[in-house]
MARVEX-688270 format. One line per field, with one value per residue (C-alpha): residue number from 1; x, y, z. Coordinates in steps of 0.1 Angstrom, whole numbers, plus 5000, padded with zeros to 4 digits. Layout:
# MARVEX-688270
n <- NUM_...
px <- X_...
py <- Y_...
pz <- Z_...
This chain:
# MARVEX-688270
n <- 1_2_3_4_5_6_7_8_9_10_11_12_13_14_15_16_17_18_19_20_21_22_23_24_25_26_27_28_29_30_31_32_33_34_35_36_37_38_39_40_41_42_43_44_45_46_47_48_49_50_51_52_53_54_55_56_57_58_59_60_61_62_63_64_65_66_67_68_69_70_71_72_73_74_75_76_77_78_79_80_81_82_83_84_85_86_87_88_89_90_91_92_93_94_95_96_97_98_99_100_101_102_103_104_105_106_107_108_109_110_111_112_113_114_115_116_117_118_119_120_121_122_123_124_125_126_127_128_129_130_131_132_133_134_135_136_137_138_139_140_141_142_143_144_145_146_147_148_149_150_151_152_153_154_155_156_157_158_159_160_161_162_163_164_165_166_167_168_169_170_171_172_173_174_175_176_177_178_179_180_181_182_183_184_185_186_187_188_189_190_191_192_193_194_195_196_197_198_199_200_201_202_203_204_205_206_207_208_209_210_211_212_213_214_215_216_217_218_219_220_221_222_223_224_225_226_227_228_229_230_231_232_233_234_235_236_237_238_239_240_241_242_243_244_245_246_247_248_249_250_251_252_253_254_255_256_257_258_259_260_261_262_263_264_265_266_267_268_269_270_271_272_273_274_275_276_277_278_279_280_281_282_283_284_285_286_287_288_289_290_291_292_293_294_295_296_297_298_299_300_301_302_303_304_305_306_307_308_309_310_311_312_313_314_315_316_317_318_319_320_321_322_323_324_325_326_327_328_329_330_331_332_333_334_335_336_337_338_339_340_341_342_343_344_345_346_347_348_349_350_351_352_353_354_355_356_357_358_359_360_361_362_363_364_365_366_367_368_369_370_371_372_373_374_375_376_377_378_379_380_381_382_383_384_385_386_387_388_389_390_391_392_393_394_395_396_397_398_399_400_401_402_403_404_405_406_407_408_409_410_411_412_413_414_415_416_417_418_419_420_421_422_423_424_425_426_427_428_429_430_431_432_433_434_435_436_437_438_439_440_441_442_443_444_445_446_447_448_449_450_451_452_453_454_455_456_457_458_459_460_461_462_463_464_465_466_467_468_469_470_471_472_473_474_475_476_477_478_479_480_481
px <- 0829_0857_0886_0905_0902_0920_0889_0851_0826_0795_0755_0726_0693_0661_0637_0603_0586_0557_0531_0501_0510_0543_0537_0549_0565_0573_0580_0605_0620_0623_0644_0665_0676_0690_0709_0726_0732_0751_0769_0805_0796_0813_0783_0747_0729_0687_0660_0620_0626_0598_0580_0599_0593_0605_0641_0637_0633_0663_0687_0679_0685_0721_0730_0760_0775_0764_0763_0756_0729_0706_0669_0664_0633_0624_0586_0556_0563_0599_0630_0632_0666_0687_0726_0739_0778_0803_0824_0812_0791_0801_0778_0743_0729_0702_0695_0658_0661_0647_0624_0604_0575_0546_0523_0490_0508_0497_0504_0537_0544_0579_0572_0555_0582_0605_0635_0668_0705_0712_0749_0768_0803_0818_0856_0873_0909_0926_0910_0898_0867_0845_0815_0785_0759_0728_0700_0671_0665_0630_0612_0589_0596_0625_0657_0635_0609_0600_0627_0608_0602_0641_0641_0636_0657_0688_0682_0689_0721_0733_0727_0738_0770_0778_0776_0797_0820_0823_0831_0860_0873_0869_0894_0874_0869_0836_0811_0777_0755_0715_0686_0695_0668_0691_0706_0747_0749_0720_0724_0716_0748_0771_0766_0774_0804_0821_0812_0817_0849_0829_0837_0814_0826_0806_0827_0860_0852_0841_0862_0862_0824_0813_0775_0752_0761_0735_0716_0698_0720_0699_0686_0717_0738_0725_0732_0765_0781_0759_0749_0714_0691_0658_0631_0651_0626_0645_0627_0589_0576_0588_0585_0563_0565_0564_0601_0613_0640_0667_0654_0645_0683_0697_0671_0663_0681_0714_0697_0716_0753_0779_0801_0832_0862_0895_0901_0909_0942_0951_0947_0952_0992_1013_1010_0973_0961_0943_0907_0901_0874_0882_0849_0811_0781_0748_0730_0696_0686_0671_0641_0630_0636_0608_0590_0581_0581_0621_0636_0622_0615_0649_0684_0710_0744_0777_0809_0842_0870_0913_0928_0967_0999_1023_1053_1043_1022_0986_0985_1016_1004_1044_1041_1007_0986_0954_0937_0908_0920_0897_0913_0902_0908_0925_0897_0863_0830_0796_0782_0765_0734_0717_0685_0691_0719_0700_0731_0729_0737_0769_0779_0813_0825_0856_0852_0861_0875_0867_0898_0883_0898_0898_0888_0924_0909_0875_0879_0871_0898_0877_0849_0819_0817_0800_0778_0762_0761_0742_0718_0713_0702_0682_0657_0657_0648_0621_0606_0608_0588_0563_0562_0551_0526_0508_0508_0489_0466_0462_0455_0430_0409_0412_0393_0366_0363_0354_0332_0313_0306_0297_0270_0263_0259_0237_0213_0208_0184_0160_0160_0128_0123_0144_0156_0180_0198_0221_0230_0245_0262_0279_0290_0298_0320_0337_0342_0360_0381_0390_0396_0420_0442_0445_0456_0476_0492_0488_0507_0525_0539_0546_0563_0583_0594_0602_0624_0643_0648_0659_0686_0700_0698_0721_0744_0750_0752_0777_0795_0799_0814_0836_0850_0848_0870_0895_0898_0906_0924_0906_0899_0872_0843_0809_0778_0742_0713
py <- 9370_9400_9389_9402_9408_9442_9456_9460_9465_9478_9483_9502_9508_9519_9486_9504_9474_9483_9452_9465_9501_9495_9485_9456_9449_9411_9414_9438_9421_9388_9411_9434_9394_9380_9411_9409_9367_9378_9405_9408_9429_9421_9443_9448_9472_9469_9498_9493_9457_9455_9420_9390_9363_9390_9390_9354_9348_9376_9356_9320_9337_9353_9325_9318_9350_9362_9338_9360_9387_9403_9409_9439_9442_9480_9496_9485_9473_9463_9485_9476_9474_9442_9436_9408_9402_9379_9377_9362_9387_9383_9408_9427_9453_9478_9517_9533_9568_9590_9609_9593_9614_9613_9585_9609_9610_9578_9585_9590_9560_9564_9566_9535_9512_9526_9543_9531_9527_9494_9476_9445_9434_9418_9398_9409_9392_9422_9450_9431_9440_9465_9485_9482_9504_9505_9531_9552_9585_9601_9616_9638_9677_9676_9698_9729_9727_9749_9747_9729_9697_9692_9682_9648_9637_9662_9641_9610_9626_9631_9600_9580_9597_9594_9558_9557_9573_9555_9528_9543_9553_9511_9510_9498_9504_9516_9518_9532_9531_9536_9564_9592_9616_9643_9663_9667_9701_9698_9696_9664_9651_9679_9673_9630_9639_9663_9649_9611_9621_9602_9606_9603_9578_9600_9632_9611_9599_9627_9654_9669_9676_9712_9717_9729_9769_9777_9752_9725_9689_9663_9636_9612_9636_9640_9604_9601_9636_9641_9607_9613_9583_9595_9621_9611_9619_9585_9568_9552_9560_9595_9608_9638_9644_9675_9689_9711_9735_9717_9683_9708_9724_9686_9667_9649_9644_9621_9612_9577_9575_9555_9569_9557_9561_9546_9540_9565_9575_9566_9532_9534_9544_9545_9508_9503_9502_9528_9528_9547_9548_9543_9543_9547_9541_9544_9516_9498_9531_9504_9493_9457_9437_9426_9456_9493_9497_9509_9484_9509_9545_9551_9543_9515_9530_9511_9519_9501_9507_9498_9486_9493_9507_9519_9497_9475_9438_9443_9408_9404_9408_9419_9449_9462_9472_9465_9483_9452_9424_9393_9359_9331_9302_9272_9246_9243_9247_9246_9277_9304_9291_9325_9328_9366_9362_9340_9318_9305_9263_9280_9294_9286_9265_9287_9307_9338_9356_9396_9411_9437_9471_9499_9536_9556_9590_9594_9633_9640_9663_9671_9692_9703_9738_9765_9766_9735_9738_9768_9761_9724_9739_9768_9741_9717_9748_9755_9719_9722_9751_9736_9698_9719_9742_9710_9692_9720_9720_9681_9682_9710_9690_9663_9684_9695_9663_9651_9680_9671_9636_9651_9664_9634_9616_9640_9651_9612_9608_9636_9621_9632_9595_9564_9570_9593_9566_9552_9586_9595_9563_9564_9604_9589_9560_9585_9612_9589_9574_9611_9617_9586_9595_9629_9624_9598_9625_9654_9640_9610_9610_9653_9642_9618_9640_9675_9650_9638_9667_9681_9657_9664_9703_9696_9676_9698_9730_9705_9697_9733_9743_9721_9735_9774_9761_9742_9767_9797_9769_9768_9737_9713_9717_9702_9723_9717_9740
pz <- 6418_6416_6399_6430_6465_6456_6441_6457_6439_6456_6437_6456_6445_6460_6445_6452_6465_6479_6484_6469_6461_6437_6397_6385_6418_6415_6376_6388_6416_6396_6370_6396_6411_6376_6375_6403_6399_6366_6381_6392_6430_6461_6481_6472_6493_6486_6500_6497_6492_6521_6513_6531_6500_6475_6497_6496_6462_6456_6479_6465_6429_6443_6462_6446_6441_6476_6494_6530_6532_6560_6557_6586_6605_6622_6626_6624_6586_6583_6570_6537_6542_6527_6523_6502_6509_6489_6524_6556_6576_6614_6627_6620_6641_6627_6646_6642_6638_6667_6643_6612_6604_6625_6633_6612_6578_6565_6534_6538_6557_6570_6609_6603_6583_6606_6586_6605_6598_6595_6592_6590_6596_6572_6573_6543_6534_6529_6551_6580_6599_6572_6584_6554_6561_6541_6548_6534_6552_6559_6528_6534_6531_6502_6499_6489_6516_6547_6575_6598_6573_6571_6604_6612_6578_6597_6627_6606_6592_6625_6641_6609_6609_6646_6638_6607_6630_6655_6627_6619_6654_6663_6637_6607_6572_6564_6533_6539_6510_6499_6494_6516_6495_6497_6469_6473_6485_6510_6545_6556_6530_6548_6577_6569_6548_6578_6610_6600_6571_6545_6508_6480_6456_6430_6436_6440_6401_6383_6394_6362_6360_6372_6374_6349_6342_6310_6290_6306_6303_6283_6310_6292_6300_6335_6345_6332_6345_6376_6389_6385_6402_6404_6388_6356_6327_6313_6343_6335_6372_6370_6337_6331_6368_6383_6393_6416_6402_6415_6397_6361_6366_6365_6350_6380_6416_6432_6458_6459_6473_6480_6506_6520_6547_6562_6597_6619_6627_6653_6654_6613_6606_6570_6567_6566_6528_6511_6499_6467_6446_6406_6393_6394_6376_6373_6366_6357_6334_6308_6307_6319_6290_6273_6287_6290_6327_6343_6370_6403_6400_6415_6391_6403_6411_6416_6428_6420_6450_6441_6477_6475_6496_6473_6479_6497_6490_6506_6509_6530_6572_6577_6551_6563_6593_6594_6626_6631_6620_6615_6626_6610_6631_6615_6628_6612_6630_6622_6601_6626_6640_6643_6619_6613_6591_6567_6558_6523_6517_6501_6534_6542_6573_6590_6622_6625_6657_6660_6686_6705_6693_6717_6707_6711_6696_6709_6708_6672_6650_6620_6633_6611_6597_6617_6592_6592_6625_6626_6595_6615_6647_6629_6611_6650_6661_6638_6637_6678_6678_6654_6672_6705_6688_6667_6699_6717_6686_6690_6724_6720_6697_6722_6750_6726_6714_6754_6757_6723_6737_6772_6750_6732_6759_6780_6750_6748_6776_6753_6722_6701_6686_6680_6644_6655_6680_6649_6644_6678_6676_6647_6660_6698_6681_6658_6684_6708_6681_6670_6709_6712_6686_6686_6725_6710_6691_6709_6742_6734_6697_6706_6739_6718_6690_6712_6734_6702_6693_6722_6725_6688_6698_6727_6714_6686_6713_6737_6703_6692_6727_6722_6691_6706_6735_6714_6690_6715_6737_6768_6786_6772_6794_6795_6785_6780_6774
């Protein structure tokens, strides 16, 4: 455990545990679980950690430094997403994203496991009710992509910061951490960092590093002054990969991150402590002992946080203000009886009491710039006018795909001999199957994603009004496309 309450420490890591599909996988999950049963974290945030007796066998090896955690369940496949806490989690909740890829690119998988937000509240003795988020954002496309691939990953950004947030706004601290396959100065990171006031723990810590100018750093180099977690030519899985510039400029990608925030003030004031990160790492660069295989194809990264008020005692309720409290009630009960928080036998008996805290600033007074704004609504736009167009072209292999078995079936009653029979089965079977799904496609998953979309567009357009009439001072007004 911490040796004290005022410092968290916090480890992600994207485990790449695919059943089936992920080298190693158990070897590597047995390893990632002694390292985090001999380490000194308060928060461990897990992503790809898909099979159910792999987050079993990781939680009876923590046990008894965490003893709380959350296995959460989205898609067709599961999350992936875990949380281990040190302090009692008193509430889980986990948000699908609106957009995860489409249901035809199998390969990719994402619209199938479901990518999602997903969050617990946890009672910590000094900062009262704290928001952890953990989440992995949609893959497909990259930073260097066409426009209209960004898309559904900007429409994760969105929706995960709104919800980080609103976090804040309840009067909570928050910590959001995990594999948001974004590079720093992409998009998707803006738009979390300025709408939901998040700061990177990374940036906070290495203020002194300026990027690359000249010669290329050496991948050592690239973990230790850039953060560097993945396409690392250090890493097994991805060395002699092919890179994108961006990944050849930095010897790989930060694609992992913790971010962080205070309360909002209001309900936060002078007297509510400070978070501040002191330190990060990454982590887990090694290879498996014993072996020549890394840990996952993704780096560890941990961040350590200092909680203080300069002069005052954090641990004095008369000296501070702490916007959600947790009460801990001075009777015992039984531990929770709810089988989604997967209590541990170490799970401690006290109840805990959440007040409810009202929202006294829903009005936001950061804003985002106008220019993620505008690059934001320029790749919706794009991947808008492309969902409608593959649609159409979905559908209209539908309807030749009808009119092909029309034939089928009419040509049938003049077959030449029985030999061909098998054949026009085998095409009859296929053609409706290809007619199924690309209606499938075509009119509901199309329906589904230009509807997402449009509601991201328009929020974005209502929030951008906004800004235009607070900045020339006219009255807020209400405004959709």
């Amino acid at each position: 455990m911490s040796e004290s309450n005022e410092r968290l420490r916090v480890f992600t890591l994207n485990c790449w545990g695919l059943k089936y599909v992920s080298k190693y996988r158990r070897e590597r999950v047995e390893a990632i679980a002694k390292v985090l049963a001999d380490s000194d974290y308060d928060i461990v945030t897990l992503q790809e950690l898909w099979v159910f007796a792999d987050y079993e066998y990781v939680r009876e090896t923590v046990a008894g430094k965490f003893p709380y955690s959350k296995f959460f369940y989205s898609g067709a496949l599961g999350a992936g997403l875990v949380i281990f806490s040190r302090f009692p989690i008193l509430a889980a909740t986990i948000h699908p994203y609106s957009l995860n890829g489409s249901p035809i690119d199998v390969i990719a998988g994402d619209w199938f496991v479901g990518k999602a937000a997903a969050s617990v509240l946890i009672a910590h003795p000094i900062l009262g009710q704290t928001q952890i988020f953990n989440t992995h954002l949609f893959a497909m496309g990259g930073d260097e992509g066409l426009e209209h691939f960004k898309a559904h990953r900007l429409v994760n950004a969105w929706e995960f910061a709104k919800l980080a947030r609103q976090a804040a706004e309840a009067g909570r601290y928050v910590i959001a951490a995990g594999d948001f396959n974004s590079v720093p100065s992409a998009p998707p990171i803006g738009i979390i960092r300025e709408h939901a006031m998040l700061s990177d723990a990374w940036v906070d810590s290495h203020r002194h590093v300026r990027a690359p100018s000249g010669a290329v750093p050496s991948p050592i180099d690239a973990i230790h002054m850039y953060g560097v977690t993945a396409d690392s030519p250090l890493n097994s899985y991805s060395a002699g990969k092919r890179l994108e510039p961006y990944a050849r400029k930095f010897q790989g990608k930060r694609l992992d991150y913790v971010l962080y925030r205070g309360p909002s003030s209001p309900p936060a004031t002078q007297q509510t402590p400070r978070l501040r990160c002191i330190d990060t790492k990454v982590t887990l660069t090694d290879d498996v002992p014993g072996t020549a295989y890394s840990y996952s194809d993704h780096f560890g990264l941990e961040a350590t946080f200092e909680i203080s008020l300069p002069g005052a005692d954090v641990h004095d309720p008369d000296q501070t203000h702490i916007p959600a409290p947790v009460n801990m009630s001075p009777t015992s009960s039984k531990s929770s009886d709810n089988p989604l928080l997967e209590p541990t036998p170490h799970t401690t008996a006290e109840s805990f009491v959440l007040p409810s805290v009202s929202n006294p600033n829903p009005i936001p007074r950061t804003t985002l710039s106008p220019e993620s704004i505008t690059s934001t609504l320029q790749s919706l736009t794009a991947r808008y006018r492309y969902a409608i167009a593959r649609a159409r072209y979905h559908l209209a292999v539908f309807a030749v795909c009808i009119g092909l078995l029309l034939v089928l079936i009419i040509s049938s009653a003049w077959l030449p001999s029985s030999w061909i029979n098998p054949i026009y089965i085998i095409l009859t079977v296929f053609l409706a199957w290809l007619a199924t799904t690309m209606l499938y496609i075509g009119f509901v998953y199309g329906r589904w994603e230009v509807n997402a979309l449009t509601n991201v567009i328009e929020e974005l357009e209502i929030y951008r009004a906004s800004l235009d009439d607070r900045q020339s001072g006219a009255p807020w007004r209400s405004s959709t496309r």
